[in-house]
N, CA, C and O atoms as a Tinker XYZ file with bonds, in Angstrom:
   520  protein
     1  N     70.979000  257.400000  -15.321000    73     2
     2  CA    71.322000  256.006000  -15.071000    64     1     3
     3  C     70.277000  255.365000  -14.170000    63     2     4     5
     4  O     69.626000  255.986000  -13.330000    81     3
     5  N     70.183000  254.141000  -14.410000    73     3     6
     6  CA    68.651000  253.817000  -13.766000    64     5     7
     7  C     69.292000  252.461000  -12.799000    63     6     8     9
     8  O     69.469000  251.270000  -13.055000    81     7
     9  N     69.406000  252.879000  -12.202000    73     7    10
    10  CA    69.928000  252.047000  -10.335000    64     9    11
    11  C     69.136000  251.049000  -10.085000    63    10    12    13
    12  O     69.546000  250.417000   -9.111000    81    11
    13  N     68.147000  250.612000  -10.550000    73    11    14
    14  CA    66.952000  249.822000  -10.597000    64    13    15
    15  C     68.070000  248.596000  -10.158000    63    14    16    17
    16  O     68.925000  248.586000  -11.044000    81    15
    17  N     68.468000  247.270000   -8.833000    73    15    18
    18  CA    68.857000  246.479000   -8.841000    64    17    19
    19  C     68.237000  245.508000   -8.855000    63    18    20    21
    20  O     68.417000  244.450000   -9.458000    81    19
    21  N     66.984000  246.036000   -7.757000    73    19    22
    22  CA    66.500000  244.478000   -7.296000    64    21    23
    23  C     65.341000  243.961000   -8.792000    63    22    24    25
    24  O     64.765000  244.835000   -9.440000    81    23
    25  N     65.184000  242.498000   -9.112000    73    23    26
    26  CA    64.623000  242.123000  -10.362000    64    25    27
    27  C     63.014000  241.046000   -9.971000    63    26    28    29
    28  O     62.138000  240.901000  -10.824000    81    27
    29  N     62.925000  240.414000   -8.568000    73    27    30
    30  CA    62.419000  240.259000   -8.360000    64    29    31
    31  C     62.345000  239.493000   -6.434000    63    30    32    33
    32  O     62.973000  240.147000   -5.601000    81    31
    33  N     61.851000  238.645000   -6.101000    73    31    34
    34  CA    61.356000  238.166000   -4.961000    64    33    35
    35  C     60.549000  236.935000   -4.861000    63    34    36    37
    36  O     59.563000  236.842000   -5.592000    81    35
    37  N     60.920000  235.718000   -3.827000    73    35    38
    38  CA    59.918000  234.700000   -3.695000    64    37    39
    39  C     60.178000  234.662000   -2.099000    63    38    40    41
    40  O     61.100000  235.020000   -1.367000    81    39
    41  N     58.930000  234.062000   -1.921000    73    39    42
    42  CA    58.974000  233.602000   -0.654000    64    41    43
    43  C     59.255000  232.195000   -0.440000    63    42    44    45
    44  O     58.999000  231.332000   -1.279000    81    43
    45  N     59.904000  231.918000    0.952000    73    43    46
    46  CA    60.321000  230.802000    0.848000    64    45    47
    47  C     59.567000  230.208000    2.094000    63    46    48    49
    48  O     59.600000  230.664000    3.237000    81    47
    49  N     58.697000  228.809000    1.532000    73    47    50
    50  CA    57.804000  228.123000    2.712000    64    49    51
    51  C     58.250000  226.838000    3.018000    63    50    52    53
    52  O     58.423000  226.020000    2.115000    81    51
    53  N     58.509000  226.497000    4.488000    73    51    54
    54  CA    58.818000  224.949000    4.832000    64    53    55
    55  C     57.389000  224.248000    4.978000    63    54    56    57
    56  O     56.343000  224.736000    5.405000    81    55
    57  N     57.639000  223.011000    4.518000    73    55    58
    58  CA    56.428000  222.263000    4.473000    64    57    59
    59  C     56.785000  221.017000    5.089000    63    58    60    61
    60  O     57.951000  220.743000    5.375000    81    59
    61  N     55.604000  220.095000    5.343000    73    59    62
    62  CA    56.098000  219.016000    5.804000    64    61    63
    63  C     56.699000  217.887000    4.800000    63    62    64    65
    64  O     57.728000  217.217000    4.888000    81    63
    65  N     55.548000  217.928000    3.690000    73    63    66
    66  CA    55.377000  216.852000    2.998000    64    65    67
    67  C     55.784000  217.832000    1.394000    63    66    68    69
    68  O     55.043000  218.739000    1.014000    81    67
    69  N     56.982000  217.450000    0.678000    73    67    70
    70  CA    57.339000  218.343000   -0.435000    64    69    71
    71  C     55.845000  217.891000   -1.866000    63    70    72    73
    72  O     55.433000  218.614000   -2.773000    81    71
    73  N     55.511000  216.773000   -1.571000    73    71    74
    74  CA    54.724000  216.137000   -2.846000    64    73    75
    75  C     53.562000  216.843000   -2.197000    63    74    76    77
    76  O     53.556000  217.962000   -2.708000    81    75
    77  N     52.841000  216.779000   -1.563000    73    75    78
    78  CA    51.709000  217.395000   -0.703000    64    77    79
    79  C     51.823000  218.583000   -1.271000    63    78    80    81
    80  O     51.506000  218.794000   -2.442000    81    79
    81  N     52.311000  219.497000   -0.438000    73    79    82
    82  CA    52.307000  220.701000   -0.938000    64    81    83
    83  C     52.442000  221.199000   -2.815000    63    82    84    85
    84  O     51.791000  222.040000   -3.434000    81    83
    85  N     53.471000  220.345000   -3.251000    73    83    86
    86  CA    53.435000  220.665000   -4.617000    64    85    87
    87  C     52.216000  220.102000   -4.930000    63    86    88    89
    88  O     51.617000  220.989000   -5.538000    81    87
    89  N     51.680000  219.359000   -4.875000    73    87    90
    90  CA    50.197000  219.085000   -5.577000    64    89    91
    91  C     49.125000  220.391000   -5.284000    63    90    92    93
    92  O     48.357000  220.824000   -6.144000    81    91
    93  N     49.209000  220.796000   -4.229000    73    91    94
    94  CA    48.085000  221.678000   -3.963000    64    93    95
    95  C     48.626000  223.134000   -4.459000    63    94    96    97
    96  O     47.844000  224.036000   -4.758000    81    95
    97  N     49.857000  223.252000   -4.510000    73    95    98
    98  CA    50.229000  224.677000   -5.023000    64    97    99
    99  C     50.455000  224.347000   -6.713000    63    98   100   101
   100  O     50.681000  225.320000   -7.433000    81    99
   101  N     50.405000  223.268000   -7.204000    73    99   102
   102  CA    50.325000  223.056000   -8.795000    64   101   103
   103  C     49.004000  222.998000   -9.132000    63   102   104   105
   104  O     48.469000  223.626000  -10.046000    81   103
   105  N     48.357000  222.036000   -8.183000    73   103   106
   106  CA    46.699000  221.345000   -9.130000    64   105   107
   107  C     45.647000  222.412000   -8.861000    63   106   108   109
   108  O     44.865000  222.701000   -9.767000    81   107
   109  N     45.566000  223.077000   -7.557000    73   107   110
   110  CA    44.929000  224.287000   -7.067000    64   109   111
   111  C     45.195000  225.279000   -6.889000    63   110   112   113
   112  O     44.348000  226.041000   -6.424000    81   111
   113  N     46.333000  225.670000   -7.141000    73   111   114
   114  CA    46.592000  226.908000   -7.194000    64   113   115
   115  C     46.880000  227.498000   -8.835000    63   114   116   117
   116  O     46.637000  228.674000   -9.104000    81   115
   117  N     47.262000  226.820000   -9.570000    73   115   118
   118  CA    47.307000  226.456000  -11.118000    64   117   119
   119  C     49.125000  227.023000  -11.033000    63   118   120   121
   120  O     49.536000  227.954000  -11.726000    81   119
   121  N     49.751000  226.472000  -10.341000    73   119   122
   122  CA    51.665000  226.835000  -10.583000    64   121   123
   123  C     51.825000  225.773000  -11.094000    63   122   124   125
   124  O     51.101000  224.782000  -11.005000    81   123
   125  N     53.221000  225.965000  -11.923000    73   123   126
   126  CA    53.608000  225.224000  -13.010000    64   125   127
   127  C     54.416000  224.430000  -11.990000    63   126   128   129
   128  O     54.945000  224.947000  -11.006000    81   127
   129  N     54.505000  222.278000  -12.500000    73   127   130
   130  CA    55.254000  221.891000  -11.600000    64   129   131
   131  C     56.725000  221.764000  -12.119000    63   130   132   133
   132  O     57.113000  221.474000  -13.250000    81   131
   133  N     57.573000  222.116000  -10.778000    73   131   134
   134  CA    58.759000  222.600000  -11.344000    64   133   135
   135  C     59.824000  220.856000  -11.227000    63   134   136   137
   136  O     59.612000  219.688000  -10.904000    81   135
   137  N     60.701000  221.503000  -11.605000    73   135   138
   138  CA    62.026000  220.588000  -11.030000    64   137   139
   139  C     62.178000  220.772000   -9.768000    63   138   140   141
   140  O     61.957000  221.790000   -9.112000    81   139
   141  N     62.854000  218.995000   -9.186000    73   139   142
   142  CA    63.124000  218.864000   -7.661000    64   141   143
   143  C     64.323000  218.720000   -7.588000    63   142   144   145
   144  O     64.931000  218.135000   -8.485000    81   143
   145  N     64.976000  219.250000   -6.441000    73   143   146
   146  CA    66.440000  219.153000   -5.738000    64   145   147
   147  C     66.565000  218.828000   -4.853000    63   146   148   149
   148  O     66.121000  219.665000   -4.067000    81   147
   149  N     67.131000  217.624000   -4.145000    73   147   150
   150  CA    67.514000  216.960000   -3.483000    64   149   151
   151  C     67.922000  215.601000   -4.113000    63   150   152   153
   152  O     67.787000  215.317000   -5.303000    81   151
   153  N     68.599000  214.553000   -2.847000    73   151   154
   154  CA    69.200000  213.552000   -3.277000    64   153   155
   155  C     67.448000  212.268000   -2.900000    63   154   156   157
   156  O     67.146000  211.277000   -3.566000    81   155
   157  N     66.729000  212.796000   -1.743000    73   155   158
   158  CA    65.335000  212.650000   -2.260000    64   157   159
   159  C     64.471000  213.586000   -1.893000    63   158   160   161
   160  O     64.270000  214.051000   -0.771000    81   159
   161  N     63.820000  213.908000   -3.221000    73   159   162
   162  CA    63.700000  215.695000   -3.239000    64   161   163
   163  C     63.013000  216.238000   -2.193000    63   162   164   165
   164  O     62.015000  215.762000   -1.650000    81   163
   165  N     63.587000  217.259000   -1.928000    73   163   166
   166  CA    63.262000  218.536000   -0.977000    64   165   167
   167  C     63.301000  219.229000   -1.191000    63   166   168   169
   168  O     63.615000  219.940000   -0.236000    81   167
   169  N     63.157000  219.794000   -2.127000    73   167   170
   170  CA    62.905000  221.571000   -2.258000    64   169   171
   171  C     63.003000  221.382000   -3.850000    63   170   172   173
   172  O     63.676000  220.724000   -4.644000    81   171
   173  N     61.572000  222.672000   -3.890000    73   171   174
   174  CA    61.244000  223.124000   -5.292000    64   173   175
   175  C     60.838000  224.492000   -5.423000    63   174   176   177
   176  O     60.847000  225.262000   -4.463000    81   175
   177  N     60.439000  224.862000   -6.719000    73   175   178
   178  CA    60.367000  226.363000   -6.934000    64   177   179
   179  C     58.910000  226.253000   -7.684000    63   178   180   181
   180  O     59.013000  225.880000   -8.852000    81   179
   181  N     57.963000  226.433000   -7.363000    73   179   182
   182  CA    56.905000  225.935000   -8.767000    64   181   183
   183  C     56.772000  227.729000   -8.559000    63   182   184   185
   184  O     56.922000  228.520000   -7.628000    81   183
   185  N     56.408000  227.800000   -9.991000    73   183   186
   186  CA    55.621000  229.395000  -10.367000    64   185   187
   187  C     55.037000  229.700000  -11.081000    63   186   188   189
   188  O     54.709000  228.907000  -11.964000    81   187
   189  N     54.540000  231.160000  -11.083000    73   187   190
   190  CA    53.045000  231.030000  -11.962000    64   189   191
   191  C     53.226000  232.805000  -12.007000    63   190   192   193
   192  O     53.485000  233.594000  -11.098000    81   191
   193  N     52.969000  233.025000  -13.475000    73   191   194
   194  CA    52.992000  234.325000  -13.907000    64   193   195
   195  C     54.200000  234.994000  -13.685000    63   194   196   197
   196  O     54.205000  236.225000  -13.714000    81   195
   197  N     55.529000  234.177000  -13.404000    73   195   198
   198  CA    56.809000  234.929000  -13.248000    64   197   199
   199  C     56.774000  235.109000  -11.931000    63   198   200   201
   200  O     57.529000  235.912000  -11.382000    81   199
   201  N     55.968000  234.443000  -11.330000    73   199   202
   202  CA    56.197000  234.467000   -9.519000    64   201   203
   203  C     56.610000  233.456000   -9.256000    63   202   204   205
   204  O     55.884000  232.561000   -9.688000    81   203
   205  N     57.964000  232.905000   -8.425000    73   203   206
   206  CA    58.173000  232.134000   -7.619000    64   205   207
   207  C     57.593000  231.798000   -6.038000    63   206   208   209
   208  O     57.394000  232.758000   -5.294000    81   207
   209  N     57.352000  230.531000   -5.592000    73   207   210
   210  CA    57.638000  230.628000   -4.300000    64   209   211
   211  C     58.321000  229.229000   -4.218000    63   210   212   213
   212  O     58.149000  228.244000   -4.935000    81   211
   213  N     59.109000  229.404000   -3.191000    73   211   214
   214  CA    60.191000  227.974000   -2.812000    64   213   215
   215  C     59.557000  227.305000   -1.298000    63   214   216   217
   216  O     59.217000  227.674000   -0.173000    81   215
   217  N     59.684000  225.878000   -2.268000    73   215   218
   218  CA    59.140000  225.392000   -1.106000    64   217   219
   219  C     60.065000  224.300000   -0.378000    63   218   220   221
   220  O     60.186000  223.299000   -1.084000    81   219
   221  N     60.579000  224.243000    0.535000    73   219   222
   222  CA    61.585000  223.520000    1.549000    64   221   223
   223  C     61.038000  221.657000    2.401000    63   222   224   225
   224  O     60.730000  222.005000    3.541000    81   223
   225  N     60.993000  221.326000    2.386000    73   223   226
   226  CA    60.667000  220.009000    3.246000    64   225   227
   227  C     61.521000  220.074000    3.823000    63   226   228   229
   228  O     62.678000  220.046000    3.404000    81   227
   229  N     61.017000  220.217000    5.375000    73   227   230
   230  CA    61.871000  219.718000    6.733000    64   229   231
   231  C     61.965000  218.434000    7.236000    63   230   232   233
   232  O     61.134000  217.599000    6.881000    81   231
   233  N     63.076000  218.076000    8.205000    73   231   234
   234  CA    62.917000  217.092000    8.542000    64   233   235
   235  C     62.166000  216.504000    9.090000    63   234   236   237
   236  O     61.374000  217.237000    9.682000    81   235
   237  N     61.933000  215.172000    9.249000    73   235   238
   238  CA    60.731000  214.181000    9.481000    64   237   239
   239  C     60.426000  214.725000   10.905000    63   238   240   241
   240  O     59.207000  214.829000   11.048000    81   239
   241  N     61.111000  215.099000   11.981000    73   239   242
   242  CA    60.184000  215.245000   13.207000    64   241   243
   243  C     60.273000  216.748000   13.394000    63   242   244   245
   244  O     60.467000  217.187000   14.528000    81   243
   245  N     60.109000  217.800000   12.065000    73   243   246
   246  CA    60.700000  218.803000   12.538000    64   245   247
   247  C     59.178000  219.581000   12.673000    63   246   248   249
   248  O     58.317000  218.839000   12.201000    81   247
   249  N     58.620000  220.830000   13.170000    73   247   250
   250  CA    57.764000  221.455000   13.349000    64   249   251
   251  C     57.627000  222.543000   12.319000    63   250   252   253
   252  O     58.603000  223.293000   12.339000    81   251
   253  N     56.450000  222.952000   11.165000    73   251   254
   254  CA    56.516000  223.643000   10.561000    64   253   255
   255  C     55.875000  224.742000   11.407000    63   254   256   257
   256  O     55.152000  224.371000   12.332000    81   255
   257  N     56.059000  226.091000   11.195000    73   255   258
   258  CA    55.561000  227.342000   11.554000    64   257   259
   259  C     55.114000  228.406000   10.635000    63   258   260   261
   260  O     55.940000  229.105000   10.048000    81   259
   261  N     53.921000  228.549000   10.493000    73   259   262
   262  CA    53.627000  229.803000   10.021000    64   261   263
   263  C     53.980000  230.951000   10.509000    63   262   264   265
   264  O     54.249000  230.832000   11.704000    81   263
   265  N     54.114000  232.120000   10.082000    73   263   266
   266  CA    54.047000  233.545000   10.335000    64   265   267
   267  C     52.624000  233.723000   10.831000    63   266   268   269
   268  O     52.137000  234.278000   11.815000    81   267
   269  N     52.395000  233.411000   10.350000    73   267   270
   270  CA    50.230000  233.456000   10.271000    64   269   271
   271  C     50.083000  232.552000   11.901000    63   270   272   273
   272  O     49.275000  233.169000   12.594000    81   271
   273  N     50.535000  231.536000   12.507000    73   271   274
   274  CA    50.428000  231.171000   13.624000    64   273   275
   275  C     51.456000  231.274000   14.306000    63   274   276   277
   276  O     51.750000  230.369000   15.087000    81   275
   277  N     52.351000  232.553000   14.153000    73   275   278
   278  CA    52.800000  233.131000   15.250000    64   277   279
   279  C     52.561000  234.707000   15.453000    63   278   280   281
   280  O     53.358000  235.479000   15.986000    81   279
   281  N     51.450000  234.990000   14.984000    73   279   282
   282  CA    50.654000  235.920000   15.050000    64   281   283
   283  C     50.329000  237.319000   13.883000    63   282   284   285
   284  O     49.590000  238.282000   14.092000    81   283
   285  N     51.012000  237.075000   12.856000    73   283   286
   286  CA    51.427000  237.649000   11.726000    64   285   287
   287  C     50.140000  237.604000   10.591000    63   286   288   289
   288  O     49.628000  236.490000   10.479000    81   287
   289  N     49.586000  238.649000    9.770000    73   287   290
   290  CA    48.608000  238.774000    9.184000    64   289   291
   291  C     48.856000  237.550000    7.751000    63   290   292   293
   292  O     47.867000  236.867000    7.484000    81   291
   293  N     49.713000  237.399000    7.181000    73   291   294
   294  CA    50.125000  236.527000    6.416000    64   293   295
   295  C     51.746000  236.155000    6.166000    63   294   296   297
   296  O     52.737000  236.704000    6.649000    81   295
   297  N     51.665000  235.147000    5.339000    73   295   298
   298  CA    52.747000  234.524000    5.280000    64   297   299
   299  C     53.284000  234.989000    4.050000    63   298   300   301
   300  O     54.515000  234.994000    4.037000    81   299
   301  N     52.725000  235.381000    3.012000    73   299   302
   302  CA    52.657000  235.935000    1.666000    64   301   303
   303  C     51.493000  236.495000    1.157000    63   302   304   305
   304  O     50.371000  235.994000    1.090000    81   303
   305  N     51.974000  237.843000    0.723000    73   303   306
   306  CA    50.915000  238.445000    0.059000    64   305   307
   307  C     51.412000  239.016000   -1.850000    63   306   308   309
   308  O     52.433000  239.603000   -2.204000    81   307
   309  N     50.408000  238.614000   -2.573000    73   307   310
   310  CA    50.306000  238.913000   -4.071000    64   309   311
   311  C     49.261000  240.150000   -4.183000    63   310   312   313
   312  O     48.217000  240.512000   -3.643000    81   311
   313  N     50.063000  240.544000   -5.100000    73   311   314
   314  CA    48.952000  241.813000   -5.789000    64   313   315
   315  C     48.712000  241.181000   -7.173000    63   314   316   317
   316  O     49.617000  240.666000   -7.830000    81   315
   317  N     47.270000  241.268000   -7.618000    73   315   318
   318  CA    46.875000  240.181000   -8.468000    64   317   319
   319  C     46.248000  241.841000   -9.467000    63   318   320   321
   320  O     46.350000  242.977000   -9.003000    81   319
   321  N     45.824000  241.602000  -10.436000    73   319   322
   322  CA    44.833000  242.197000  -11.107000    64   321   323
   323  C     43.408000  242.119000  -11.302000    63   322   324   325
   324  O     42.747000  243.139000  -11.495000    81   323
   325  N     42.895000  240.970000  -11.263000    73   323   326
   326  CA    41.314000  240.389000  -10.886000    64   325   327
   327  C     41.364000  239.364000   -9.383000    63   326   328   329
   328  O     41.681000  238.178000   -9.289000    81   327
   329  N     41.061000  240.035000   -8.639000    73   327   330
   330  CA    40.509000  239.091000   -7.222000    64   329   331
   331  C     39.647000  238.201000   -7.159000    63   330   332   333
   332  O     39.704000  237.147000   -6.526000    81   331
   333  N     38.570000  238.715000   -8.011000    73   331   334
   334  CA    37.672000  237.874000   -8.361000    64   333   335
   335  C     37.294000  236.543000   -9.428000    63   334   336   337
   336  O     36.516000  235.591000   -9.363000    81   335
   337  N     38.280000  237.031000  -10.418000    73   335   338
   338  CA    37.677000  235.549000  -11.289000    64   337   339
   339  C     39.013000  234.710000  -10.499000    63   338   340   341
   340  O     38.781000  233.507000  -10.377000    81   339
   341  N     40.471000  235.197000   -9.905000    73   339   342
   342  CA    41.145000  234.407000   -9.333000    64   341   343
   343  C     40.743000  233.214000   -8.119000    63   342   344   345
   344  O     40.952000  232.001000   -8.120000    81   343
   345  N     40.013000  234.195000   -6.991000    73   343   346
   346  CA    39.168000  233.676000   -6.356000    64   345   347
   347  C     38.338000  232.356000   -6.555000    63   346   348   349
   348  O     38.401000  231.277000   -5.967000    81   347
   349  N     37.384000  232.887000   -7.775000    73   347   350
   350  CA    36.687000  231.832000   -8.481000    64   349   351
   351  C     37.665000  230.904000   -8.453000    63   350   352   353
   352  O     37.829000  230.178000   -7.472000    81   351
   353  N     38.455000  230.839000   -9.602000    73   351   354
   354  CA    39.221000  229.804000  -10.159000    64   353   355
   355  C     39.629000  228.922000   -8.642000    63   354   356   357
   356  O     39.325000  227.745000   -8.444000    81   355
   357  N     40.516000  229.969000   -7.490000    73   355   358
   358  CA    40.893000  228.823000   -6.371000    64   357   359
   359  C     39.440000  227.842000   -5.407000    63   358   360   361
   360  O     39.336000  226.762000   -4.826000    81   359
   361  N     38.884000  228.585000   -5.605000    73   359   362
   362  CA    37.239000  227.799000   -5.046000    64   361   363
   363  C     37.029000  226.804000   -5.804000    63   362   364   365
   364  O     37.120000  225.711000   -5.244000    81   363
   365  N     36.700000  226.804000   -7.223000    73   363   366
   366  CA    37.074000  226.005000   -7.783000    64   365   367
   367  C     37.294000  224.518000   -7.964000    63   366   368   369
   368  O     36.640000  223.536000   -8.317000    81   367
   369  N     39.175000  224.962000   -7.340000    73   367   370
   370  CA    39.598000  223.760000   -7.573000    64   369   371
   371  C     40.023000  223.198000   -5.505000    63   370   372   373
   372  O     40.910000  222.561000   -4.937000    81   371
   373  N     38.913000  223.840000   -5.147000    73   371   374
   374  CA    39.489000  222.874000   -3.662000    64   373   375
   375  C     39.965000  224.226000   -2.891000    63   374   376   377
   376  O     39.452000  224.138000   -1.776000    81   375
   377  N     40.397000  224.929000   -2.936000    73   375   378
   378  CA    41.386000  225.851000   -2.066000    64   377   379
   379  C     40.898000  225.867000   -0.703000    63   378   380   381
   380  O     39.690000  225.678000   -0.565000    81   379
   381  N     41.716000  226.085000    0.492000    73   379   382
   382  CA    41.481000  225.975000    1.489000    64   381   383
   383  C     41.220000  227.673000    1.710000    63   382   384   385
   384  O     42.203000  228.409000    1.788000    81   383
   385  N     40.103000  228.122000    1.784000    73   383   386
   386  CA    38.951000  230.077000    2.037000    64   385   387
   387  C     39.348000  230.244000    2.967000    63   386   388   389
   388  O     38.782000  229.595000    3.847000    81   387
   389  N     40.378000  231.050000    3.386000    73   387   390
   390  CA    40.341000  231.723000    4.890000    64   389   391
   391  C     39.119000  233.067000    4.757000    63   390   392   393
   392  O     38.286000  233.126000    5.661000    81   391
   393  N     39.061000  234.005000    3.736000    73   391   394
   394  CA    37.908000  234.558000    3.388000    64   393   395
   395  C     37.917000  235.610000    2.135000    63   394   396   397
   396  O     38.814000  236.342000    1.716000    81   395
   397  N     36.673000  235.417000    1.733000    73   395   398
   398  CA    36.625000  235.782000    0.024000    64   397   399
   399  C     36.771000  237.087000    0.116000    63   398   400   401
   400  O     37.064000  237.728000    1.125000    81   399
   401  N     36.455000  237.677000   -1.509000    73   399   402
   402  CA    37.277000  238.503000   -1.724000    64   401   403
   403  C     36.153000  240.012000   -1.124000    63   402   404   405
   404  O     34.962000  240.125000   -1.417000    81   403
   405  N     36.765000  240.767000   -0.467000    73   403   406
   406  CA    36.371000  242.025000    0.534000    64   405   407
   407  C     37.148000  242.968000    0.235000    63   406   408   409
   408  O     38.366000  242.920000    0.060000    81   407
   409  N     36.297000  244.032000    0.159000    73   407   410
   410  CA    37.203000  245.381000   -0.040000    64   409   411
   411  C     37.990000  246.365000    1.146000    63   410   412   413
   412  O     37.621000  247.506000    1.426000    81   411
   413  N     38.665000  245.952000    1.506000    73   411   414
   414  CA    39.764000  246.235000    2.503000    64   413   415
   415  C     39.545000  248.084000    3.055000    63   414   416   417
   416  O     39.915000  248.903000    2.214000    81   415
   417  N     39.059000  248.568000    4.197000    73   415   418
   418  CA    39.578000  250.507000    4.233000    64   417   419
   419  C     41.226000  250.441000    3.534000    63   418   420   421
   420  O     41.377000  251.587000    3.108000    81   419
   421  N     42.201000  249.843000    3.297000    73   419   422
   422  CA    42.849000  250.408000    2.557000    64   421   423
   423  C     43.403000  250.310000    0.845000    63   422   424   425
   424  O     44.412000  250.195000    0.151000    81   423
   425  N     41.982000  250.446000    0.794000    73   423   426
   426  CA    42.139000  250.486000   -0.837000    64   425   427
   427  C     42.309000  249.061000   -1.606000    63   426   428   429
   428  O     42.336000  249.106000   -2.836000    81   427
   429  N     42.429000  247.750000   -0.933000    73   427   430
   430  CA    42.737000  246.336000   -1.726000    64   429   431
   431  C     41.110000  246.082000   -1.534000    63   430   432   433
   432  O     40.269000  246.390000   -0.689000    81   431
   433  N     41.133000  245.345000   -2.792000    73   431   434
   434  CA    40.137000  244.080000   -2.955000    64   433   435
   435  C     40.899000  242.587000   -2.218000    63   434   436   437
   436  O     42.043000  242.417000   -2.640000    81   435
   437  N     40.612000  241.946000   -1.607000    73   435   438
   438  CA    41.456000  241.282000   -1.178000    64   437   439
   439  C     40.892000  239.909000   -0.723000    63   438   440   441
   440  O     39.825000  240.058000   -0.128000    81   439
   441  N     41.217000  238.859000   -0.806000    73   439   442
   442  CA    40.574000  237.530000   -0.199000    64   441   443
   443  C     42.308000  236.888000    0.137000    63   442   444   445
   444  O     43.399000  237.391000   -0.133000    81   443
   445  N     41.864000  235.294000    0.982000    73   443   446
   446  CA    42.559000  235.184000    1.824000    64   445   447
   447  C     42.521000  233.653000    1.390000    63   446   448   449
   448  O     41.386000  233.214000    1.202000    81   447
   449  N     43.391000  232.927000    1.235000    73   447   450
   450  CA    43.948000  230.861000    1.507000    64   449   451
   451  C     45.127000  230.662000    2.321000    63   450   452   453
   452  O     46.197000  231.254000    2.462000    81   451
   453  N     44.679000  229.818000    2.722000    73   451   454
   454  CA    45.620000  229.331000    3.685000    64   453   455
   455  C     46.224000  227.606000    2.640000    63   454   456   457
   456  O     45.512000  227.026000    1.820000    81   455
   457  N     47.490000  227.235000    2.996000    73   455   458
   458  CA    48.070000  226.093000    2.249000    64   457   459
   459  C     47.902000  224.790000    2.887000    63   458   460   461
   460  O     47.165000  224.852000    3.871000    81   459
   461  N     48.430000  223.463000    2.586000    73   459   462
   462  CA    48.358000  222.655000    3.586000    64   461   463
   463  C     49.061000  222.539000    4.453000    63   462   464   465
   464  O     48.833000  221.720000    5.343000    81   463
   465  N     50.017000  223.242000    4.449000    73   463   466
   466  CA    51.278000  223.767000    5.841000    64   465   467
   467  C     50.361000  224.535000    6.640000    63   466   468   469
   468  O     50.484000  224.210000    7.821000    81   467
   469  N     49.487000  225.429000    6.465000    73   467   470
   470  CA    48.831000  226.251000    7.311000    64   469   471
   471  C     49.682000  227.609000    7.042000    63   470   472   473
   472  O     49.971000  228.304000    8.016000    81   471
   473  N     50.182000  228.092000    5.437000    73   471   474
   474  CA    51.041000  229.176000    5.515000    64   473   475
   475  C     49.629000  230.210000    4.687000    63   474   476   477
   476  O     48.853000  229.797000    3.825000    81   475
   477  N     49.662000  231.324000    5.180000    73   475   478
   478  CA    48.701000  232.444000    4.674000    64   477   479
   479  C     49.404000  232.304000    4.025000    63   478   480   481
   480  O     50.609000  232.072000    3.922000    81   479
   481  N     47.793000  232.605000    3.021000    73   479   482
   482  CA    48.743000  233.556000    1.648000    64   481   483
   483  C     47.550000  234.677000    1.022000    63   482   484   485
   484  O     46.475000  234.124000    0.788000    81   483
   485  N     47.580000  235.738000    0.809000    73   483   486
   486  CA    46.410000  237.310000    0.315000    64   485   487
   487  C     46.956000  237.229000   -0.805000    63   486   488   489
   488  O     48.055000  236.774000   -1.123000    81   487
   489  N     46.007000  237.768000   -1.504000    73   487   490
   490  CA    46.035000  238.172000   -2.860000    64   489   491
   491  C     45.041000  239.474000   -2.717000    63   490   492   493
   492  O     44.028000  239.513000   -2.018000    81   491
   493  N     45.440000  240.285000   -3.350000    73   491   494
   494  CA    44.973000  242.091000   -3.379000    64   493   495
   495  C     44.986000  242.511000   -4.659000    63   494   496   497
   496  O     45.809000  242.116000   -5.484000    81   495
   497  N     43.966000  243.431000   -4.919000    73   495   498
   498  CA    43.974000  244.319000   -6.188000    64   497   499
   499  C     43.804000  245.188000   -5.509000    63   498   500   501
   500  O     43.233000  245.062000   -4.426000    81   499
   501  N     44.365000  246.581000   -6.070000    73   499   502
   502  CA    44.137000  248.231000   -6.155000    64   501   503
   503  C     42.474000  248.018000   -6.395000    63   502   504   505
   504  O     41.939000  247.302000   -7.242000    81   503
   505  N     41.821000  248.886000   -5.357000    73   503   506
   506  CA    40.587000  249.240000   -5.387000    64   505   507
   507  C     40.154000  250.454000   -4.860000    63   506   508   509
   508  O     40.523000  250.790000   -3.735000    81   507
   509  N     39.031000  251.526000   -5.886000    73   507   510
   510  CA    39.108000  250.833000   -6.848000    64   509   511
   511  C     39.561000  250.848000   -7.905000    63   510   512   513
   512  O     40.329000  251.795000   -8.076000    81   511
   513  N     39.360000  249.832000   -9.214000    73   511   514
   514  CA    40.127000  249.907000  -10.100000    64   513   515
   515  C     40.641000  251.176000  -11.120000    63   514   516   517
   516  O     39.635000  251.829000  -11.399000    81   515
   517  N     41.336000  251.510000  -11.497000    73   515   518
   518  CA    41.706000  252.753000  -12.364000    64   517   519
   519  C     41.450000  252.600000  -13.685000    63   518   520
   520  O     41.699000  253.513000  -14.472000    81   519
């Protein structure tokens, strides 16, 4: 019998500005733009390759926080299959480089963006490849 429960995972990021952020996680990051919820929208799900991430708008005087600026290596991390033409592609189109793609001592290929919230986000491949 295969116990297997959990099916998947998103992370969930507060932002300031919900249109802001969805533009830069749709137009530059290439996520699909999703449906909005709210009565005036605040929160969406855009995703890309069967990955979610949810994104929240806080209130108007509220303070967003990274993980990443409260001292935390990232805010989200992906395991990708090519680092590199991904890379490409986010250079590209604008992405904000915290730093390209480097082969990590533990085994990731790995580069680094930061969002317009200021939320890390890594992307890693197994390196090296099999």
């Amino acid at each position: 019998m295969d116990n297997k429960n959990f099916i998947g995972s998103a992370s969930v990021f507060m932002v300031k500005d919900l249109g802001r952020a969805l533009d830069y996680y749709c137009d530059v990051l290439g996520f699909k733009r999703p449906q909005l919820w709210g009565e005036s929208p605040d929160f969406a799900m855009p995703s890309r390759d069967g990955f979610i991430v949810m994104l929240q708008q806080v209130e108007e005087n509220e303070t967003v926080r990274s993980n990443f600026s409260q001292g935390a290596n990232w805010d989200a991390y992906f395991w990708v299959n090519d680092a590199d033409s991904l890379f490409a592609e986010f250079k590209a189109k604008g992405a904000i480089i915290e730093y390209e793609p480097t082969i990590q001592p533990y085994e990731i290929k790995e580069f680094g963006i930061q969002d317009v919230d200021g939320h890390f986000l890594a992307f890693g491949q197994h390196w090296p490849q099999s």
